[in-house]
C-alpha positions as CSV (number, residue, x, y, z in Angstrom):
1,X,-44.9,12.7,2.4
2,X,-41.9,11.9,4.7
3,X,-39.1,13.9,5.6
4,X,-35.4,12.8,4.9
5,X,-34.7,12.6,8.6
6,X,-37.5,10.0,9.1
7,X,-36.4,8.0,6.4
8,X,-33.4,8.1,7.6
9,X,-33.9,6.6,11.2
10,X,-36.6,4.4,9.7
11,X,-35.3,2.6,7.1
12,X,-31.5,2.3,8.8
13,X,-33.6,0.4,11.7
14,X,-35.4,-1.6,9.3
15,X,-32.2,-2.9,7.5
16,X,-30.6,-3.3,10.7
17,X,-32.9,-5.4,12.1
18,X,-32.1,-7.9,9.1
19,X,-29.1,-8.1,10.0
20,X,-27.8,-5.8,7.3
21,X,-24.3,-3.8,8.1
22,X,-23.7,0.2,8.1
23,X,-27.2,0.6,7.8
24,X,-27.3,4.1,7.9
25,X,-24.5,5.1,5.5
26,X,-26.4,2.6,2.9
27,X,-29.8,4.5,3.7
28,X,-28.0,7.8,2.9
29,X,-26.0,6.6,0.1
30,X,-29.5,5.6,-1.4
31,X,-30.6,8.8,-0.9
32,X,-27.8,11.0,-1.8
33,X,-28.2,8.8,-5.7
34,X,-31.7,9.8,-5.3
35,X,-31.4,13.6,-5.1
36,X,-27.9,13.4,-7.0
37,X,-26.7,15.2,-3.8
38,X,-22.9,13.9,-1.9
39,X,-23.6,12.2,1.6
40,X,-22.8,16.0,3.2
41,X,-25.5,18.0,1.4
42,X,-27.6,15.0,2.2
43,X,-26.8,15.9,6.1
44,X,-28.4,19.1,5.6
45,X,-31.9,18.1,3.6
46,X,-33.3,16.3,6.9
47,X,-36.6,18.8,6.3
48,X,-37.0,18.1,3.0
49,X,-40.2,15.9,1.8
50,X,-39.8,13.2,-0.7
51,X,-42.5,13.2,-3.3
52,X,-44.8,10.1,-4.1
53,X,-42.0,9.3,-6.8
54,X,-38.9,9.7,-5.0
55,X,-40.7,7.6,-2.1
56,X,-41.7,4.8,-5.2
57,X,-38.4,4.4,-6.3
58,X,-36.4,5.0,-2.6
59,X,-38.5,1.8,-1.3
60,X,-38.0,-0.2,-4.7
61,X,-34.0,0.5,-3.7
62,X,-34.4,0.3,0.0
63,X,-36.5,-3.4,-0.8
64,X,-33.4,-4.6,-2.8
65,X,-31.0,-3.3,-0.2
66,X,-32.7,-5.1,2.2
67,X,-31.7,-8.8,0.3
68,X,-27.8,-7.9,0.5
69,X,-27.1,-6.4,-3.1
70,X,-24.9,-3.7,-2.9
71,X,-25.9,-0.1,-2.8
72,X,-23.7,0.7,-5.9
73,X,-25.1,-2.0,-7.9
74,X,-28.9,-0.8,-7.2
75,X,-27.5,3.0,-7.9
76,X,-25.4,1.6,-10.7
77,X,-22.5,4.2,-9.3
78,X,-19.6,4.4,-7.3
79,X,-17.2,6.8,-6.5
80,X,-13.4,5.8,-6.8
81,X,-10.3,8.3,-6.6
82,X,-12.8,11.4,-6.4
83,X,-14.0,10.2,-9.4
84,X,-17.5,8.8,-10.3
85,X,-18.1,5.5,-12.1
86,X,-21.4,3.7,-14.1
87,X,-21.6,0.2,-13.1
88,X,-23.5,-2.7,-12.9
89,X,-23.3,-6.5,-12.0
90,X,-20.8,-7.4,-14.5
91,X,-17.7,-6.0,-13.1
92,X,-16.1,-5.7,-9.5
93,X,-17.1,-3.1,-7.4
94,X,-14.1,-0.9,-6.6
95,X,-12.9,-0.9,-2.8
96,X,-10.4,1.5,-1.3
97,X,-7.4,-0.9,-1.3
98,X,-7.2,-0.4,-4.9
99,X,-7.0,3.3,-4.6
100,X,-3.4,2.4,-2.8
101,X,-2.3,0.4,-6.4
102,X,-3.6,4.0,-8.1
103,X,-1.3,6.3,-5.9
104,X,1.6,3.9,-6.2
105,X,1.1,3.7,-9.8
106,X,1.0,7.2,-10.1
107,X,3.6,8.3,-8.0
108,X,6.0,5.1,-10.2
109,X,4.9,7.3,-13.3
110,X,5.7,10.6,-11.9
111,X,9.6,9.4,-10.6
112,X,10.9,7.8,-13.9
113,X,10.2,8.4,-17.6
114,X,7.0,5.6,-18.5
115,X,5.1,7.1,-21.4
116,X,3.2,3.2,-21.8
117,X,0.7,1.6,-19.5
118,X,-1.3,-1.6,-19.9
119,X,-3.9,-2.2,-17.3
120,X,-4.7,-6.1,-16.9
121,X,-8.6,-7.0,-16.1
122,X,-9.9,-2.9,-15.9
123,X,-13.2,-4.2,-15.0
124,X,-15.4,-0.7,-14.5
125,X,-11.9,0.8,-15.8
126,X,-11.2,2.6,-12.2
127,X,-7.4,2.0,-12.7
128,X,-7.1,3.0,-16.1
129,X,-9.0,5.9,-15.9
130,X,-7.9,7.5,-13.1
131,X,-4.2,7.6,-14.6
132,X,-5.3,9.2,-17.4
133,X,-7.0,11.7,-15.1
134,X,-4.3,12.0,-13.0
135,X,-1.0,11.7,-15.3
136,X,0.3,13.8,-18.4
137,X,0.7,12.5,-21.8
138,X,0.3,8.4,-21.1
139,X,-0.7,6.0,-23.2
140,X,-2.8,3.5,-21.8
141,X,-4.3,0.5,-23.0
142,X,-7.2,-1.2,-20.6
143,X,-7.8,-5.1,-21.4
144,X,-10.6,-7.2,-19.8
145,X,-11.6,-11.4,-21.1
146,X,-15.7,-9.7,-20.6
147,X,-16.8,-7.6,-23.4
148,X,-19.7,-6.5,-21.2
149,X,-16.8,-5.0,-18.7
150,X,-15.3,-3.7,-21.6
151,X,-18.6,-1.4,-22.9
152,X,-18.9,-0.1,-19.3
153,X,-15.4,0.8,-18.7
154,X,-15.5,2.7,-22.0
155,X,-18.6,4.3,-21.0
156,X,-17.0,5.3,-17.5
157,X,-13.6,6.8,-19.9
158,X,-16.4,9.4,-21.9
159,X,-17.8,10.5,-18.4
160,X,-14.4,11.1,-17.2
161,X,-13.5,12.9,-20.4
162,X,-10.6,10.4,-21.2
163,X,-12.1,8.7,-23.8
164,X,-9.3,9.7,-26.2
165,X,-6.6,8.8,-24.0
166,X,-7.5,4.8,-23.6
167,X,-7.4,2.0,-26.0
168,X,-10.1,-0.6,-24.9
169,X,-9.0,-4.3,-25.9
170,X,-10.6,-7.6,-25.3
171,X,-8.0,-10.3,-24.1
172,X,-8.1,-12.9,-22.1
173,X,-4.0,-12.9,-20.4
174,X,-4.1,-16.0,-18.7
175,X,-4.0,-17.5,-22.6
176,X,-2.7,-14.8,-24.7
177,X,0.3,-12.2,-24.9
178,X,-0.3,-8.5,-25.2
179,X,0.7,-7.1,-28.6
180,X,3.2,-4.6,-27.7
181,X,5.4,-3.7,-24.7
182,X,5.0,-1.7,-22.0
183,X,6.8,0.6,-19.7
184,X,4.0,0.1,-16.9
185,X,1.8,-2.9,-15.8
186,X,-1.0,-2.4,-13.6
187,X,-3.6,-5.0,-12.4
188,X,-5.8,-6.0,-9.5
189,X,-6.3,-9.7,-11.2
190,X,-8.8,-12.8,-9.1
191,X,-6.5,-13.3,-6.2
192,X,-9.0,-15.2,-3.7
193,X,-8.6,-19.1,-3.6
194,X,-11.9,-21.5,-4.5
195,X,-11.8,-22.3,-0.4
196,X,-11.9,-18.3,0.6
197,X,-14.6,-18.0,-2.0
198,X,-16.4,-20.7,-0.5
199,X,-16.2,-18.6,2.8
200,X,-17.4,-15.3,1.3
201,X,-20.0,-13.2,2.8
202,X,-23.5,-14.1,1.2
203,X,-23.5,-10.5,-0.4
204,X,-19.9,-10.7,-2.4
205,X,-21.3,-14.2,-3.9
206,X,-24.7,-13.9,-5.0
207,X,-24.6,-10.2,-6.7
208,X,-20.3,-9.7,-7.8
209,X,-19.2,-11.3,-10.8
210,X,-17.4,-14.5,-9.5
211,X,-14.5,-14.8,-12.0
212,X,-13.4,-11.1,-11.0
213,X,-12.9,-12.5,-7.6
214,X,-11.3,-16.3,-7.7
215,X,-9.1,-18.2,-10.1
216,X,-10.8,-21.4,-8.8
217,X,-7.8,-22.6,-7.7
218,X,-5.4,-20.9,-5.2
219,X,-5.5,-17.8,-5.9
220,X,-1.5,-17.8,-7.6
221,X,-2.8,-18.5,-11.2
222,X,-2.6,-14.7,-12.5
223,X,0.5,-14.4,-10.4
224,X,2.0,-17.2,-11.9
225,X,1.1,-16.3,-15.3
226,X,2.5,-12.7,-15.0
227,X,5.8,-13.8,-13.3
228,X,6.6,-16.3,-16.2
229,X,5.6,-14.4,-18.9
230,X,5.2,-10.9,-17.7
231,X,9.3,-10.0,-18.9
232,X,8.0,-10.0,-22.1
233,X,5.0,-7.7,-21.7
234,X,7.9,-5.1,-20.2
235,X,10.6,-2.5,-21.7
236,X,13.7,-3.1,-20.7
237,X,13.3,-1.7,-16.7
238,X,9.6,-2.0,-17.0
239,X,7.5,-2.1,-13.1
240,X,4.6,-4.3,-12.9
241,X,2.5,-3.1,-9.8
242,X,-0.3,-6.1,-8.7
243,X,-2.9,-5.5,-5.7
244,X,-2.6,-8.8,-3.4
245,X,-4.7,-10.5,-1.2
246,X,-4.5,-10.5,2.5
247,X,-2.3,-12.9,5.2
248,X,0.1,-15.2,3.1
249,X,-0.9,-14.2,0.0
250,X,1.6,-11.2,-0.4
251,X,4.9,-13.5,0.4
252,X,3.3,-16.1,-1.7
253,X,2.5,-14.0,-5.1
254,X,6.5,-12.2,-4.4
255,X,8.0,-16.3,-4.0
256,X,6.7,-16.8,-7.5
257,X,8.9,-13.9,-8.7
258,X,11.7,-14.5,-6.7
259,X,12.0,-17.7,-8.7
260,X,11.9,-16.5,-12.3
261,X,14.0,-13.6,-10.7
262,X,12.7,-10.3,-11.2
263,X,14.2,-7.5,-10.1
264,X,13.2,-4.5,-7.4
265,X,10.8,-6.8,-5.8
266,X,8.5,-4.7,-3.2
267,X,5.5,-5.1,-1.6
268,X,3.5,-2.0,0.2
269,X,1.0,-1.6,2.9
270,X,-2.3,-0.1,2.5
271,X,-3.2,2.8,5.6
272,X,-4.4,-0.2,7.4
273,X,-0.8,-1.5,7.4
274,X,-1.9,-5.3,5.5
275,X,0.4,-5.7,2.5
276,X,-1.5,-5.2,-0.6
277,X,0.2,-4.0,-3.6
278,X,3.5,-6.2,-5.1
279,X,6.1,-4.0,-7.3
280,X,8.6,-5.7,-10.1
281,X,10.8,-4.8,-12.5
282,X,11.9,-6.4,-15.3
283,X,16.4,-6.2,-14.8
C-alpha cells in the first residue's frame, strides 16, 4: 500500500495537471478527514501506509476532487472560528471574510449591553453558533427560507454543545417580519448580482447553492429590504452588522441606508484591507 508522502506528491500533480488550484492543501485536506487528523499531524504521518480501504475511499474523494467540487462538500466539514461544522450542498460554504462579521459581532456584544441576537440566512449556522460559543448569556435566534439549511445548522449547534442556546426558525425576510425585536442583527445575505454570478468560477456554480450566493438581480435586494424595514426588527439603539461584497458594493449597500437615515453608519475592512462588513444603528 502507499505511503502518505506518495500520495501526497502524486495526487497534488494529478489535480494540478487538470487545472485544479492549491492542489496540495486539497490533497491533504482529504487526507487529514480521512485519518480525522488536523493538516499539522498530517505533516508528520508521511511514512504511514494507507490500507486497501482508506486508499478505496481517498480515490473515490480524490476522483470527485478532481471535477471541481469542493473539498468540504466531499468531507462534508469545514472548520470556521476554530470551530468544526457538518455540511453539505445545501448551504454556503463558510470563507474567512465572514470570520471578520464574527469578531465585529462579538467585540459589538462585548462593548454595550445586547442580550438579543437574530442571525438572518445562518445557512450551516457558523454565525450563530460561534456567538453562542464565544459570548455569555445571549439569546439568539438563527432564521434561514431552506428547511434543509435549517436541520444542518441545528445539527452543527448539538456538536458545538449550543444546542440550548439557539432557537432555529424558518423565514423567508425578504417577505416576512421577525416576530420580536432585537438588540443585534447579524447576516451575510446573497450579495452577488445575476451578471457576477454569470462570471463565477465553474466550481462556486455547479456544486454551492445558488440562492445563497445572488438575489438575481443586483445584488442590493437584502440590503434594501433590511434598510427599509430593518428599524423595526431593532431595540431602540439596535446595530445591524451585514458582510458586503467587494469593489462598489460596500458604498452602494451604506447609500441605501444613508437614505432611510440610519444612524452610526460604518463599514470595516477585512485583513486584506477590502471593505466587507457594514455596521447600523437604529437612532
Amino acid at each position: 500500500m502507499p505511503k502518505v508522502g506518495k500520495i501526497i506528491n502524486e495526487s497534488s500533480s494529478f489535480l494540478t495537471s487538470l487545472g485544479i488550484q492549491e492542489s496540495i492543501g486539497k490533497t491533504e485536506w482529504l487526507l487529514s478527514s480521512l485519518f480525522n487528523l488536523s493538516p499539522t499531524e498530517i505533516a508528520l504521518e508521511h511514512d504511514r501506509n494507507l490500507t486497501s480501504k482508506e486508499l478505496e475511499k481517498f480515490n473515490r474523494w480524490l476522483s470527485r476532487c478532481a471535477k471541481g467540487e469542493p473539498v468540504q462538500y466531499i468531507t462534508n466539514e469545514t472548520d470556521f472560528f476554530s470551530l468544526t461544522f457538518y455540511l453539505d450542498k445545501n448551504v454556503l460554504i463558510p470563507r474567512p471574510e465572514t470570520e471578520r462579521l464574527v469578531e465585529i459581532a462579538i467585540e459589538t456584544v462585548n462593548n454595550s449591553h445586547i442580550q438579543s441576537v437574530l442571525d438572518i440566512g445562518t445557512g450551516c449556522g457558523c454565525i450563530a453558533i460561534s456567538l453562542a460559543k464565544n459570548c455569555g448569556d445571549l439569546s439568539i435566534m438563527a432564521i434561514d427560507k431552506s428547511k434543509a439549511a435549517l436541520k444542518l445548522a441545528n445539527q452543527n449547534s448539538c456538536l458545538n454543545s449550543v444546542n440550548n442556546r439557539i432557537d432555529f426558525f424558518q423565514l423567508n425576510i425578504l417577505e416576512h417580519n421577525p416576530l420580536k425585536k432585537f438588540d443585534l442583527v447579524v447576516t451575510n445575505p446573497p450579495y452577488i448580482s445575476i451578471n457576477e454570478y454569470r462570471c463565477l468560477d465553474k466550481t462556486i456554480k455547479l456544486f454551492e447553492p445558488r440562492s445563497a450566493l445572488t438575489d438575481e438581480f443586483d445584488g442590493l435586494s437584502f440590503y434594501r429590504r433590511i434598510s427599509e424595514k430593518g428599524m423595526s426588527w431593532l431595540q431602540p439603539g439596535g446595530t445591524i452588522l451585514m458582510e458586503v461584497g467587494r469593489g462598489k458594493h460596500p458604498e452602494m449597500a451604506a447609500e441605501l441606508f444613508y437614505s432611510e437615515n440610519w444612524a452610526g453608519i460604518k463599514i470595516f475592512s477585512d485583513y486584506n484591507g477590502d471593505h466587507r462588513v457594514l455596521k447600523v444603528s437604529r437612532p
